[in-house]
C-alpha positions in Angstrom: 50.7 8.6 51.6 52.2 10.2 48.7 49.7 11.1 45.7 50.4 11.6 42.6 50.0 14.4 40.0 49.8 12.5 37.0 48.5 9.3 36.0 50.8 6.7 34.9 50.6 4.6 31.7 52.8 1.1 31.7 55.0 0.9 28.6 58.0 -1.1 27.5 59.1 1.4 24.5 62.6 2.4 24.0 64.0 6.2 24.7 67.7 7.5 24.7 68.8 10.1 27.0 71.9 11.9 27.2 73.6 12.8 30.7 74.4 16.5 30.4 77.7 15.9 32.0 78.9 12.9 29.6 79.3 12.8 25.7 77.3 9.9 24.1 73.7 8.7 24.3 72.3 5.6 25.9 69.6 3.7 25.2 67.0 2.0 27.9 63.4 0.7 27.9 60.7 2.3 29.7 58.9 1.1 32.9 56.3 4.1 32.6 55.7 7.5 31.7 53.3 10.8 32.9 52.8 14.2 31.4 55.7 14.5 34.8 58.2 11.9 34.6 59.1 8.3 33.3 60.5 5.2 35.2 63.0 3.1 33.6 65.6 0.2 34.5 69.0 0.3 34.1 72.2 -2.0 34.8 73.8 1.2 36.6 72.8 3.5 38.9 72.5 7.3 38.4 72.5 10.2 41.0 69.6 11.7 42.2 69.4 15.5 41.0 71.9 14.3 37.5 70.6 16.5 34.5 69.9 15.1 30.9 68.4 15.3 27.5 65.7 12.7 26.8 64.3 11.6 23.7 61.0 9.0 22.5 61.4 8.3 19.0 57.8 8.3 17.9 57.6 9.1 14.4 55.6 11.7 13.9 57.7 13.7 15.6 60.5 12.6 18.1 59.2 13.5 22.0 62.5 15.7 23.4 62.4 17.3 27.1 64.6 17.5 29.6 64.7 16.3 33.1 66.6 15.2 36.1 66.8 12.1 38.1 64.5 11.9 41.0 65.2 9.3 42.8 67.4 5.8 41.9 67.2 2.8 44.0 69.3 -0.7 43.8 66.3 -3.8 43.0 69.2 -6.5 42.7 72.7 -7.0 42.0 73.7 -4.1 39.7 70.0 -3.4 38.6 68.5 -0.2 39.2 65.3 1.3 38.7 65.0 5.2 38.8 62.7 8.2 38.2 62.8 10.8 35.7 60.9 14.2 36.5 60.7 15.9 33.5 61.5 19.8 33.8 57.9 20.6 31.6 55.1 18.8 31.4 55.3 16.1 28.5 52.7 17.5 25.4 49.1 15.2 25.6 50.1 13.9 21.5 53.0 12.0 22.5 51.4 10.7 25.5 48.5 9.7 23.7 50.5 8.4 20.8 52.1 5.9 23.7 48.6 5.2 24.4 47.2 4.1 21.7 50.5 1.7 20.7 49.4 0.4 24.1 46.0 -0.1 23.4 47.0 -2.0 20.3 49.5 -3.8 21.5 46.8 -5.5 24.0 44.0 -6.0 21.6 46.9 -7.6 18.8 47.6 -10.1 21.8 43.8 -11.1 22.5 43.1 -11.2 18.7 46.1 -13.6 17.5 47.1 -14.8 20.9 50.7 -13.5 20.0 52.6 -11.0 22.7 54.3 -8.1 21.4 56.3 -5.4 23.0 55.5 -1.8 22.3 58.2 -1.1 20.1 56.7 -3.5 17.8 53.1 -2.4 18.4 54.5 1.0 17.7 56.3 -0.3 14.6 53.2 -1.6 13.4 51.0 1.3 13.8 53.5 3.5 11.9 54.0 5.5 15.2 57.6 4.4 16.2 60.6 5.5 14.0 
């Protein structure tokens, strides 16, 4: 049984990376993030040990590390899901800046019965650029 290092926190907000090998960003949603990694879906695959650039545009100041990919697997037809570690541990602010847009985005829903992703949650609070 494999333990983990760091505790993971669910969250569907945005973050670009940038391959290091290949000019141009791209864009994908988070599945989760840690102080180690982040999990994310994507309609292409990536190969394990593939060095980038990532960035979470929080607003008070944009989250940038760099990281590799860990592991990618195939969850349907031209889906992927794969692993980020991060090559330093991500900073406790941003991380609990993620928190706390995830904390509001669940008491929002119970309050006015409406669902919104984290982007908007984040949006809201003033803590997503």
């Amino acid at each position: 049984m494999h333990i983990r290092q760091f505790e993971r926190q669910a969250t569907d907000i945005p973050f670009k990376f940038k391959l290091n090998s290949m000019i141009g960003e791209h864009e994908h949603i988070l599945k989760d993030i840690s102080q180690g990694g982040l999990c994310f879906r994507a309609h292409g695959g990536i190969s394990p040990g593939t060095s980038m650039c990532i960035c979470i545009p929080l607003a008070k100041e944009p989250c940038r590390l760099s990281g590799k990919i860990a592991w990618c697997r195939k969850t349907e037809i031209n889906h992927y899901e794969m692993g980020i570690e991060f090559d330093q541990i991500m900073q406790e602010p941003a991380l609990q800046q993620i928190n706390q847009i995830e904390i509001y985005k669940k008491s929002y829903g119970q309050a006015c019965g409406q669902r919104l992703t984290s982007e908007d949650a984040g949006r809201m609070l003033g803590a997503i650029g």
